[in-house]
Every structure is written in C-alpha cells, then in structure tokens.
Phi, psi and omega in degrees: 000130181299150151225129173232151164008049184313329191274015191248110136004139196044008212261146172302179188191026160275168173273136173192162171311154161235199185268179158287146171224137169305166147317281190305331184306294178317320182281325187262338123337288202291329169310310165304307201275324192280302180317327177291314167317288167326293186113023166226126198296304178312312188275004144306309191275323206262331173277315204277003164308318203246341172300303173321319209279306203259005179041063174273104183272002188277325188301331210279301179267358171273345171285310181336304198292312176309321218252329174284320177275002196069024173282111177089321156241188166288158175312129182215101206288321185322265210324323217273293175319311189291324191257016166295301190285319183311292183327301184300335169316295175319347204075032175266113193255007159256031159281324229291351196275305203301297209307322207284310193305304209286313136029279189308277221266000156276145172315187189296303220267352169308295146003278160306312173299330210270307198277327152327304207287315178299315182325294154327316197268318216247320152286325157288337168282300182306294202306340182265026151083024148295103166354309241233357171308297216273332163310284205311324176280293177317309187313319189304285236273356188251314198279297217253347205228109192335315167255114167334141145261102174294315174285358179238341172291292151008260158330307182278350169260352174278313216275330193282353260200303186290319178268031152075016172275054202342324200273009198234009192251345195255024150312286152000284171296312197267002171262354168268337191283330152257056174226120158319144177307294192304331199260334185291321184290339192273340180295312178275275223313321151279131005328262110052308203254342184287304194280315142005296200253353190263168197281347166324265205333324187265135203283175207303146180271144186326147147288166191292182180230145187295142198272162183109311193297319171287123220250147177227158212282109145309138172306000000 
C-alpha cells in the first residue's frame, strides 16, 4: 500500500505494491509523513531524501511533490521530475500526472538532463545486478526521451524479458514491430553482447548440498 502526504495538494491515494522497506525505513516515513503534517518541510525533506535515495518509491515521489511546490526548499522543477520519474519506473502509476505536467512544461535541455541523470543511475544499477534495472531503463528510453530510442528500448525490454520478466514482453514485442528485420538481427546480437557483460548472465551459483545428505557404504 502506497503511503503519501495527506497534508499535500496532489498527492494520489491509490494503492499499489511497493519495494520492501526495513523497520527502520518504515519509522523514518512515518516520521516524514508526521513533519508534513507539522507542516514542517525541512525536516520532511531531510527524511524522505536518504528514502528517496535507497529507491523507496513512495518516498521518492512525495519528495517530488515537496520540491515541485517549494516546500522546505526553494522550487525545483528539474529535481521534481527526476524523482518523479523514478517513482513512476517502480510502477508507481500515481507519478504519471507529474511526469506527463513537468514533461510538458520544461525546456529540451532540462529535459534531457533529467533523462541523462536516470540514465546514469539505472545503468549503473544494472551492472551491480539490479533485478529491477533493465525495466527501468527500456521505460526511460520508450517513455521518457523526447524522441523513443526504439533500439535501446529494445534491448532493455530484451534483456528484462530473459530474467523472466513478464510485464516486459509485451514492450519487447512493440518495439521490435517498429524495427526493420535486417536492423532487429544485428539489435539482438547487441542485446546479447550486453547482457553479457552484466552480472544477470552468469546462472545462480548452487547451494553445498547439507552435510550428512551423503550416504557412504559399509564394507
């Protein structure tokens, strides 16, 4: 269950799955969420940030919501978009009104910048083996980037799609449907040299089998 702001203008109130949060995570929401309530922002901003950080997406999008209204800090649309978008990546589907607004209403190169800086983060999460990268990555590059990169989308609805990622297949599928053949075979072979090189690739290592489990032969 999502928890957000009640003392905030825009904030959604729908339901959706979220990452595991720790004991400590949870107190230091709950915590955030009391600062707001106080109506005091600094201390809201200063918890839900290191939330933000550790890729907590409700927190992730209630800084959002602070930082796009000027609460606690001065207004900041750039900022407001990044962790905006982050949330909606999780499958936060109560970003998508921020995202689509801020979207909207920043220059190219603001833009752009927003989409570098995910870029950067979420590639860097794939090489340390985060499960939840390569969705993330095919979105920015299908969702988020003013002109579709359809072939980098491609790749990355491929490679989630090989780790067994369902919600990634049918991405997958419509973006190969707008790739020429000839251009698809050389497209999976990097997908293929890519996925390669990420810690994904190599299979799980066995577990010892419990001592004991072997049975040995009387003479």
């Amino acid at each position: 269950m999502i928890r957000l702001c009640a003392g905030l203008a825009a904030l959604a109130t729908t339901a959706a799955p979220v990452l595991a949060q720790t004991p400590a995570q949870d107190a230091q929401f709950d915590a955030a969420t009391d600062a707001v309530r106080d109506r005091n922002f600094r201390r809201a901003i200063a918890l839900f940030e290191p939330l933000a950080e550790a890729d907590i997406p409700d927190a992730q999008f209630n800084l959002a919501v602070l930082l796009r209204q000027g609460r606690g800090r001065p207004q900041n649309h750039v900022e407001a978009l990044y962790w905006s978008a982050l949330a909606l990546l999780s499958n936060g589907a109560y970003a998508q009104d921020m995202v689509d607004e801020l979207l909207d209403s920043l220059p190219p190169g603001a833009q752009q910048d927003v989409v570098n800086r995910l870029l950067e983060r979420l590639m860097a999460q794939a090489r340390d083996g985060r499960i939840a990268a390569p969705r993330k990555l095919a979105r920015v590059y299908i969702e988020l980037m003013a002109e579709p990169d359809i072939k980098s989308g491609y790749i990355w609805f491929s490679i989630c799609h090989a780790l067994g990622e369902n919600d990634c297949t049918e991405g997958r599928d419509d973006a190969s449907d707008q790739l020429e053949p000839e251009d698809l075979i050389e497209i999976q072979a990097e997908a293929s040299e890519i996925f390669a090189g990420l810690p994904f690739s190599q299979p799980p290592t066995p577990e010892a089998a419990p001592k004991g489990d072997a049975q040995s032969m009387s003479p």
